[in-house]
PDBQT receptor file of N, H, CA, C and O in Angstrom, charges set to zero:
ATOM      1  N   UNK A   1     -37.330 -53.928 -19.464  1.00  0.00    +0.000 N 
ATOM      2  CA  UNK A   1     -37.643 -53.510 -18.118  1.00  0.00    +0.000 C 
ATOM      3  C   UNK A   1     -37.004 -54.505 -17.150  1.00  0.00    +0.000 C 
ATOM      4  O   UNK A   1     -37.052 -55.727 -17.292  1.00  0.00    +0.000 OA
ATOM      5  N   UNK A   2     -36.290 -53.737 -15.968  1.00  0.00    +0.000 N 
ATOM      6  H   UNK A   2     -36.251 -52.745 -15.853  1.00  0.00    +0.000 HD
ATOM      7  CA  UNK A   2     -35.922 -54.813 -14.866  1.00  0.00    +0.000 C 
ATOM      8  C   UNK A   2     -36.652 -55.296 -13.966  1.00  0.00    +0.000 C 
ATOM      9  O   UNK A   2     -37.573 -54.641 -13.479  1.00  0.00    +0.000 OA
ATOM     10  N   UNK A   3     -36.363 -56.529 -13.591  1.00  0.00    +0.000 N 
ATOM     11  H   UNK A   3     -35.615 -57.061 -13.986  1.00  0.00    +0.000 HD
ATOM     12  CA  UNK A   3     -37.390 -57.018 -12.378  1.00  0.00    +0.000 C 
ATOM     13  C   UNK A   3     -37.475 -56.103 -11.295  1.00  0.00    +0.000 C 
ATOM     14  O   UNK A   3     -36.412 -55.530 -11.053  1.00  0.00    +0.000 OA
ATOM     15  N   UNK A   4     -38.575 -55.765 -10.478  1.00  0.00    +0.000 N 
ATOM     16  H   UNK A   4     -39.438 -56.230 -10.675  1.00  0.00    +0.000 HD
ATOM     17  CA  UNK A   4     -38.304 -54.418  -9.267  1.00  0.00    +0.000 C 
ATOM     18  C   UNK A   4     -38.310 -55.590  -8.066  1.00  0.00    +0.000 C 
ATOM     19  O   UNK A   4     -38.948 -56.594  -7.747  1.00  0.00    +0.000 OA
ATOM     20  N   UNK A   5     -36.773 -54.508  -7.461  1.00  0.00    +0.000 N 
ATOM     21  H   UNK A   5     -36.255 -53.693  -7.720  1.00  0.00    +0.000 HD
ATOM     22  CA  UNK A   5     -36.209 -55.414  -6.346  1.00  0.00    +0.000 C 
ATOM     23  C   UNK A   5     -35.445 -56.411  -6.310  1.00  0.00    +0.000 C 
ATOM     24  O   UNK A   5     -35.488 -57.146  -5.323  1.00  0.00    +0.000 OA
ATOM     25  N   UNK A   6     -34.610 -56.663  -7.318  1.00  0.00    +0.000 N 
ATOM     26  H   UNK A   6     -34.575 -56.066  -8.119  1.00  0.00    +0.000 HD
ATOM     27  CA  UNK A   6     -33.803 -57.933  -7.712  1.00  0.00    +0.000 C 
ATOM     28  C   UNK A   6     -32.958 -57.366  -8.069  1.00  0.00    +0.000 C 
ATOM     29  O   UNK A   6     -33.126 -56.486  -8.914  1.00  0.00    +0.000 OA
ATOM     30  N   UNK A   7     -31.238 -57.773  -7.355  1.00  0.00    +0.000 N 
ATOM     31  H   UNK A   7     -31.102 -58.488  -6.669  1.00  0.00    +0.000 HD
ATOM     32  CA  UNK A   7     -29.952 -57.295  -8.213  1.00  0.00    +0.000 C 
ATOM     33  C   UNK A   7     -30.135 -58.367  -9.542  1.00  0.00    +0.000 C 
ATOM     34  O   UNK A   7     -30.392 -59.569  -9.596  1.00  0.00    +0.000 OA
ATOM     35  N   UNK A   8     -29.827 -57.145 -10.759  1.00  0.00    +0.000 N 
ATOM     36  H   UNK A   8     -29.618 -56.169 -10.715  1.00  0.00    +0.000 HD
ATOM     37  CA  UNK A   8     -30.221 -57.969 -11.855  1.00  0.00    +0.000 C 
ATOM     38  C   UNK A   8     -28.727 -57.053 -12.286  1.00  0.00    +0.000 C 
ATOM     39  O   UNK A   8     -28.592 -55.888 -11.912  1.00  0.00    +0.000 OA
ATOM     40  N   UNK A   9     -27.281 -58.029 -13.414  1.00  0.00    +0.000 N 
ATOM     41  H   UNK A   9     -27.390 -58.976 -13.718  1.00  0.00    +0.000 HD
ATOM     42  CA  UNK A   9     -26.296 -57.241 -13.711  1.00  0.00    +0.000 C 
ATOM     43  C   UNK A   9     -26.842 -56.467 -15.176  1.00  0.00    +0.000 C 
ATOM     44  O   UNK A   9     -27.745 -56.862 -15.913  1.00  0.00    +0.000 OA
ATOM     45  N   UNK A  10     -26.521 -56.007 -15.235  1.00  0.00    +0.000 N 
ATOM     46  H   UNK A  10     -25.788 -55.686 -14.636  1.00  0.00    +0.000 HD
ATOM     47  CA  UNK A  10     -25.957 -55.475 -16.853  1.00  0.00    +0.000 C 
ATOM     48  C   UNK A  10     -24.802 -54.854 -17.117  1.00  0.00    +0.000 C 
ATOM     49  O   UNK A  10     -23.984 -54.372 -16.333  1.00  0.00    +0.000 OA
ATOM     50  N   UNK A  11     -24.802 -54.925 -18.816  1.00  0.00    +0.000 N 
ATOM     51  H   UNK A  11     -25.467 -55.316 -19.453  1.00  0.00    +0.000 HD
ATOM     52  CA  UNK A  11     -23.412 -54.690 -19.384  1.00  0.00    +0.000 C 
ATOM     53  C   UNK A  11     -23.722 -53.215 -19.756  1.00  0.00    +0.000 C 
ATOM     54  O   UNK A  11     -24.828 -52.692 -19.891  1.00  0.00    +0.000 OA
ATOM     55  N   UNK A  12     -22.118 -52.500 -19.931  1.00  0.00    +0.000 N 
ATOM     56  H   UNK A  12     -21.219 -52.925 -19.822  1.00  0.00    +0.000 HD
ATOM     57  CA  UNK A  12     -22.336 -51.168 -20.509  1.00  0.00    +0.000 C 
ATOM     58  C   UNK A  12     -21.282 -50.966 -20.834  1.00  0.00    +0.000 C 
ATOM     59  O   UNK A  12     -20.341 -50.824 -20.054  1.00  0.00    +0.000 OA
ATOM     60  N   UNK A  13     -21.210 -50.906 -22.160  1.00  0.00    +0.000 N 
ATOM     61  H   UNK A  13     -21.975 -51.022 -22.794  1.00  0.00    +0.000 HD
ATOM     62  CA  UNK A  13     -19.448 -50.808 -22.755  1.00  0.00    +0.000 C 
ATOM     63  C   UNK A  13     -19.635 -49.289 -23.797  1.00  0.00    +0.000 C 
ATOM     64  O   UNK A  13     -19.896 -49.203 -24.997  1.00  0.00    +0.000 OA
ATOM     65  N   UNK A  14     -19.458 -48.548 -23.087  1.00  0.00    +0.000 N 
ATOM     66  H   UNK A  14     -19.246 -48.618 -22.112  1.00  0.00    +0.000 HD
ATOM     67  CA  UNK A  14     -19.058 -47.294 -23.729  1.00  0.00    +0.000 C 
ATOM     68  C   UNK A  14     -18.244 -46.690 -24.813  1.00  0.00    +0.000 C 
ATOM     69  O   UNK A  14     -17.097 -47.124 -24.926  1.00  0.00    +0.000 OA
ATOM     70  N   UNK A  15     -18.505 -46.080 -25.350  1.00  0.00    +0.000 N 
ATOM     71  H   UNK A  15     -19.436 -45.727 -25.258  1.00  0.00    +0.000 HD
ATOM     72  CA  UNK A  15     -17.497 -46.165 -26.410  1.00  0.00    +0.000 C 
ATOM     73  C   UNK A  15     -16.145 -44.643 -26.600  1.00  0.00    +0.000 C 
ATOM     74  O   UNK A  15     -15.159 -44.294 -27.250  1.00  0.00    +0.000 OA
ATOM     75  N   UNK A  16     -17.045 -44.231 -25.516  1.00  0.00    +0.000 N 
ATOM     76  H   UNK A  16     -17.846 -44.514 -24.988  1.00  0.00    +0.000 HD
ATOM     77  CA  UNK A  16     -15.972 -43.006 -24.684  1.00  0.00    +0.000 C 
ATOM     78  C   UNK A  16     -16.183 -42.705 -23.464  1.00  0.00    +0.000 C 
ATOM     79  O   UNK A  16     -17.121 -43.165 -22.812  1.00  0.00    +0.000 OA
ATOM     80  N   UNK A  17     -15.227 -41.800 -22.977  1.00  0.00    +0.000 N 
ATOM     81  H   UNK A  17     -14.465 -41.426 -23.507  1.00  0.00    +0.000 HD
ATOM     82  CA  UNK A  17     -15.481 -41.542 -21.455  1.00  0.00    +0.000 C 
ATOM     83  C   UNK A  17     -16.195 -40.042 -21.328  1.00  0.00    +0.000 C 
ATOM     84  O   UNK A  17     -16.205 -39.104 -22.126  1.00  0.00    +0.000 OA
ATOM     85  N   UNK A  18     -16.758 -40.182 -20.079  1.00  0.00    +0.000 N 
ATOM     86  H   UNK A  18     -16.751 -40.944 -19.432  1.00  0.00    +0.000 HD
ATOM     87  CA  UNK A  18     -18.092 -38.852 -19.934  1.00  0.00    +0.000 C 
ATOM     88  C   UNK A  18     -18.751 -39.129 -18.837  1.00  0.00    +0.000 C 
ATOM     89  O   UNK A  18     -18.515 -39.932 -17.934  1.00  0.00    +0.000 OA
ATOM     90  N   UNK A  19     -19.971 -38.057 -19.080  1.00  0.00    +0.000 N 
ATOM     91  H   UNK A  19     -20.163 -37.405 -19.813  1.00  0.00    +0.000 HD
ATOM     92  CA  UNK A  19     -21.106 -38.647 -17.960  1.00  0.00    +0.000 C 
ATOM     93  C   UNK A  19     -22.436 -39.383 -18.424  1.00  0.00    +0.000 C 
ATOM     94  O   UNK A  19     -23.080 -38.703 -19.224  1.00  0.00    +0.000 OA
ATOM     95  N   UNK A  20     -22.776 -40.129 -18.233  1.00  0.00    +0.000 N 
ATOM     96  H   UNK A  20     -22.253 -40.681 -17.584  1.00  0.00    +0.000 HD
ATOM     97  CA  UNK A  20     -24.163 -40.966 -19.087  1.00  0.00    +0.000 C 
ATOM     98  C   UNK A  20     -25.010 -40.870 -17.753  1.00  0.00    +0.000 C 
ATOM     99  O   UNK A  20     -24.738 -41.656 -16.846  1.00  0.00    +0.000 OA
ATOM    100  N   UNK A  21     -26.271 -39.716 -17.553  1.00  0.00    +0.000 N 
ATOM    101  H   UNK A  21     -26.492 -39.078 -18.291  1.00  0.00    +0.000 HD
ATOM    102  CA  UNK A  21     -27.566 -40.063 -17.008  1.00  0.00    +0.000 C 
ATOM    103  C   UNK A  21     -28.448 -41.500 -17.209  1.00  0.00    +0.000 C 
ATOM    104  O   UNK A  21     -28.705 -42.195 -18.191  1.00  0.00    +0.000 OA
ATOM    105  N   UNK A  22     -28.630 -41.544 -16.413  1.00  0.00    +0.000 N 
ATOM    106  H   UNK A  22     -28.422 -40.979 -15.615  1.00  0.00    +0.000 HD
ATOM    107  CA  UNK A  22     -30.167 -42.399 -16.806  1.00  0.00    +0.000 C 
ATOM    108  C   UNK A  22     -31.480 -42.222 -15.601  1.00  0.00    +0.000 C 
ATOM    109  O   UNK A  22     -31.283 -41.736 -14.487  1.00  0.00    +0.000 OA
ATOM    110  N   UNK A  23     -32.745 -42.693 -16.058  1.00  0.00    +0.000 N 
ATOM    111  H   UNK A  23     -32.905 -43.087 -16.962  1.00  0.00    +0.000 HD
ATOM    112  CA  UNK A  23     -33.716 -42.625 -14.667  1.00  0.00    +0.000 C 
ATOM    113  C   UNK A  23     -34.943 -43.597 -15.563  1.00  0.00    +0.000 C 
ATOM    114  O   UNK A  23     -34.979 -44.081 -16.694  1.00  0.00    +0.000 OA
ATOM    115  N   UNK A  24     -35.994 -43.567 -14.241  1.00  0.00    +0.000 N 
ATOM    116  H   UNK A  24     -35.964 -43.173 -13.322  1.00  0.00    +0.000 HD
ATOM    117  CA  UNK A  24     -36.838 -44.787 -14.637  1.00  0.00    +0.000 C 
ATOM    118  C   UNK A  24     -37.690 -44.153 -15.315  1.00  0.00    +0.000 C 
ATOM    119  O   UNK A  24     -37.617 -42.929 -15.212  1.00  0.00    +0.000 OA
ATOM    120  N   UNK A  25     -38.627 -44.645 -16.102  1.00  0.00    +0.000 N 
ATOM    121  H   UNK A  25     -38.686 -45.640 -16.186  1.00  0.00    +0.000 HD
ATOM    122  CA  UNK A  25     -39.846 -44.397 -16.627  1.00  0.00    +0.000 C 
ATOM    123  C   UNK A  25     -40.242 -43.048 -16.042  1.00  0.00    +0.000 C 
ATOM    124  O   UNK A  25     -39.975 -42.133 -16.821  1.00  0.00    +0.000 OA
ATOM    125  N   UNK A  26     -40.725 -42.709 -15.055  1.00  0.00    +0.000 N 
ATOM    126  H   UNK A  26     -40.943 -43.453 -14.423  1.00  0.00    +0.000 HD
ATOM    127  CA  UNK A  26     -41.357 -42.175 -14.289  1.00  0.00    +0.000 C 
ATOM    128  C   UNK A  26     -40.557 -41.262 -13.815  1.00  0.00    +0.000 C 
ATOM    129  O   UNK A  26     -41.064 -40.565 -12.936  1.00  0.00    +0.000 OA
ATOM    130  N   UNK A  27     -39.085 -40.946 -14.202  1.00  0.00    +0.000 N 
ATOM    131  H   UNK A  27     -38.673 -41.513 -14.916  1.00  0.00    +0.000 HD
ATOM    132  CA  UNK A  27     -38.101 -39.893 -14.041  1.00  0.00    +0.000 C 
ATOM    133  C   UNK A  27     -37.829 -39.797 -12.110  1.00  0.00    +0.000 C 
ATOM    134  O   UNK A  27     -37.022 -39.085 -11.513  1.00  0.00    +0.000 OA
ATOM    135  N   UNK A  28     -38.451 -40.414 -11.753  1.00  0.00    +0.000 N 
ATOM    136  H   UNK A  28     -39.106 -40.993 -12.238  1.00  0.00    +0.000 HD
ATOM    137  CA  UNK A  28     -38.721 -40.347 -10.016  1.00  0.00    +0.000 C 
ATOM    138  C   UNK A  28     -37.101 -40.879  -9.345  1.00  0.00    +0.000 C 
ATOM    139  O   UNK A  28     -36.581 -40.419  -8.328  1.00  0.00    +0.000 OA
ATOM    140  N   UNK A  29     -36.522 -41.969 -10.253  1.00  0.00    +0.000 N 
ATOM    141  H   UNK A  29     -36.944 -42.342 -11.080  1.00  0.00    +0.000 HD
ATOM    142  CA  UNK A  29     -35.357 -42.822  -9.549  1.00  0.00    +0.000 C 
ATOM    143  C   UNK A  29     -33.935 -41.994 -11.063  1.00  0.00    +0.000 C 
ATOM    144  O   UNK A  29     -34.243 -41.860 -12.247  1.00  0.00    +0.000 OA
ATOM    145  N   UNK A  30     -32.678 -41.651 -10.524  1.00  0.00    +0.000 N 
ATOM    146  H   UNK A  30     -32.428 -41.760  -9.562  1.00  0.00    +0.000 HD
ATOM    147  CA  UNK A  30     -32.105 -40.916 -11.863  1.00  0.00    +0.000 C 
ATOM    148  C   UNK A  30     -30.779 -41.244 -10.911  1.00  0.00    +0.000 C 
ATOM    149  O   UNK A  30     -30.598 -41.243  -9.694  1.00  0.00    +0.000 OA
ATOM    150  N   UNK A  31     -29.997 -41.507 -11.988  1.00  0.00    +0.000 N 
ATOM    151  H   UNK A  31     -30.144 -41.509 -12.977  1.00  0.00    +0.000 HD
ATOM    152  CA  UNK A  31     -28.505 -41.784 -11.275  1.00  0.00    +0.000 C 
ATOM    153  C   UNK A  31     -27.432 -41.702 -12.390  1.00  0.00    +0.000 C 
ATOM    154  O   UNK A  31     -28.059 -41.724 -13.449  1.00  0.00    +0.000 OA
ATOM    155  N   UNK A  32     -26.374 -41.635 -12.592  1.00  0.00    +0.000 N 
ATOM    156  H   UNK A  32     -25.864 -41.616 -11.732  1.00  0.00    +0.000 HD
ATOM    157  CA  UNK A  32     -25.086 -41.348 -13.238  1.00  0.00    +0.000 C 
ATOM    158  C   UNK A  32     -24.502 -41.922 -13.577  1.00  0.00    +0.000 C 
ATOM    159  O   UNK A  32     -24.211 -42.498 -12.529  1.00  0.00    +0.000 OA
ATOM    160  N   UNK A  33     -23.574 -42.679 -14.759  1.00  0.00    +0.000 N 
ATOM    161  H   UNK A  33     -23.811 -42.211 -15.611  1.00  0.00    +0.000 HD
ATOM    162  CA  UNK A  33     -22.417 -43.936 -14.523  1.00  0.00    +0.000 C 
ATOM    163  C   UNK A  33     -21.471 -42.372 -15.198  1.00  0.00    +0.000 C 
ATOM    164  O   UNK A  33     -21.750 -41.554 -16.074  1.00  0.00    +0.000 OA
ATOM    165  N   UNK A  34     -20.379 -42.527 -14.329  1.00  0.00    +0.000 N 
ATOM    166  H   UNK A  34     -20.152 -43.192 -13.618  1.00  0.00    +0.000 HD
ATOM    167  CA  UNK A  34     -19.097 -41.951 -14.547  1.00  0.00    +0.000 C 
ATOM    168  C   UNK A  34     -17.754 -42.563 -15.204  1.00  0.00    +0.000 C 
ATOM    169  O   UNK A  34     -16.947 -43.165 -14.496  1.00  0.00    +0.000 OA
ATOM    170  N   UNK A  35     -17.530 -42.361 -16.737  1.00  0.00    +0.000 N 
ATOM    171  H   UNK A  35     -18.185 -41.872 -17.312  1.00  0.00    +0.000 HD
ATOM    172  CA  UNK A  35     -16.720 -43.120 -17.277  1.00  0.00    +0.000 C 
ATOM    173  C   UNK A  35     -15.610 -42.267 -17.265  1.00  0.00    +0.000 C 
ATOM    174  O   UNK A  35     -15.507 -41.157 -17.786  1.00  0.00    +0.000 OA
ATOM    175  N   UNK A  36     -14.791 -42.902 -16.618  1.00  0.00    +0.000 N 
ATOM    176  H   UNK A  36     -14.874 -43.804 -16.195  1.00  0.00    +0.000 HD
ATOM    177  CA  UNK A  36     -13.132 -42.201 -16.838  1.00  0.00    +0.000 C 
ATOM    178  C   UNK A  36     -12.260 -42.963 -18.154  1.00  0.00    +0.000 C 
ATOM    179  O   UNK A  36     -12.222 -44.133 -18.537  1.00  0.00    +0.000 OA
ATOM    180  N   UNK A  37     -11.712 -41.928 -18.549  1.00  0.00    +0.000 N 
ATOM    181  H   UNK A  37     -11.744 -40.978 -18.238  1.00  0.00    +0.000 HD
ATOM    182  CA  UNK A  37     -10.933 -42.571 -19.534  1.00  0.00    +0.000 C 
ATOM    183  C   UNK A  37      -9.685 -43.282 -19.099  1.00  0.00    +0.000 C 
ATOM    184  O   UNK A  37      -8.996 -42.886 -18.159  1.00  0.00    +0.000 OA
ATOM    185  N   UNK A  38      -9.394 -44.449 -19.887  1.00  0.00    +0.000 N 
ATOM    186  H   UNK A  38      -9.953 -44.771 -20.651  1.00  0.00    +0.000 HD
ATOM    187  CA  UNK A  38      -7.889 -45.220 -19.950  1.00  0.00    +0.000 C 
ATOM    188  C   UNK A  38      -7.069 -44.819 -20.172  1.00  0.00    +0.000 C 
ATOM    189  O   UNK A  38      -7.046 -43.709 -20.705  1.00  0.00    +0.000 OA
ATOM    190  N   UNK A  39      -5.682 -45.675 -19.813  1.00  0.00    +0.000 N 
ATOM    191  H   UNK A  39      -5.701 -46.576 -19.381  1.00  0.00    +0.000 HD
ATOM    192  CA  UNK A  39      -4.594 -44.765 -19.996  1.00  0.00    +0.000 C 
ATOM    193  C   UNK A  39      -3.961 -45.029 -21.548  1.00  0.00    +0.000 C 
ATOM    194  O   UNK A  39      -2.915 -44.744 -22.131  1.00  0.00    +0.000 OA
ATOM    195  N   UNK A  40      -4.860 -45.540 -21.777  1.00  0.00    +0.000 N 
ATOM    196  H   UNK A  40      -5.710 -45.772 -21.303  1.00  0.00    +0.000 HD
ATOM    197  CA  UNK A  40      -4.704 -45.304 -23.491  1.00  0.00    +0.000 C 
ATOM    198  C   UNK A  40      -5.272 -44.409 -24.606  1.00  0.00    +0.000 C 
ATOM    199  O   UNK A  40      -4.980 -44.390 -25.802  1.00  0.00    +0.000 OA
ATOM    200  N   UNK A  41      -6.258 -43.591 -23.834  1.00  0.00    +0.000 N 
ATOM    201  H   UNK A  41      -6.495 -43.607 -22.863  1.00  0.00    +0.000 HD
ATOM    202  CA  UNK A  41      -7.161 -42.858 -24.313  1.00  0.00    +0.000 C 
ATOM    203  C   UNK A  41      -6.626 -41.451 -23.885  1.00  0.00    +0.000 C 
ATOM    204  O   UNK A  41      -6.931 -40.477 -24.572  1.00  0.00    +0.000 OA
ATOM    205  N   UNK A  42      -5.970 -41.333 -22.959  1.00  0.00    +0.000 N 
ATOM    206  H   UNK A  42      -5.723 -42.124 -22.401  1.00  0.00    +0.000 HD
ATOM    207  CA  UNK A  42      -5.422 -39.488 -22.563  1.00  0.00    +0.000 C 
ATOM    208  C   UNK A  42      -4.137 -39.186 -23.397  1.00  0.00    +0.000 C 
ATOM    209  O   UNK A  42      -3.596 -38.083 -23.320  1.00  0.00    +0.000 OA
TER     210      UNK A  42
């Protein structure tokens, strides 16, 4: 769990490109990371 209210970083190393949801516990807060692929990957 993250501290609430603190920029806190994290890592996220994907292992392909897509769309990855996520949201909090409580489904109330929900947002997107958008992975584009490299130009080694097309």
């Amino acid at each position: 769990m993250l501290p609430q209210g603190q920029e806190v970083p994290v890592e996220f190393t994907p292992d392909k490109a897509g769309e990855f949801t996520f949201h909090c516990g409580m489904n109330m807060v929900r947002g997107q990371l958008i992975v584009k692929p490299n130009s080694a990957e097309k």
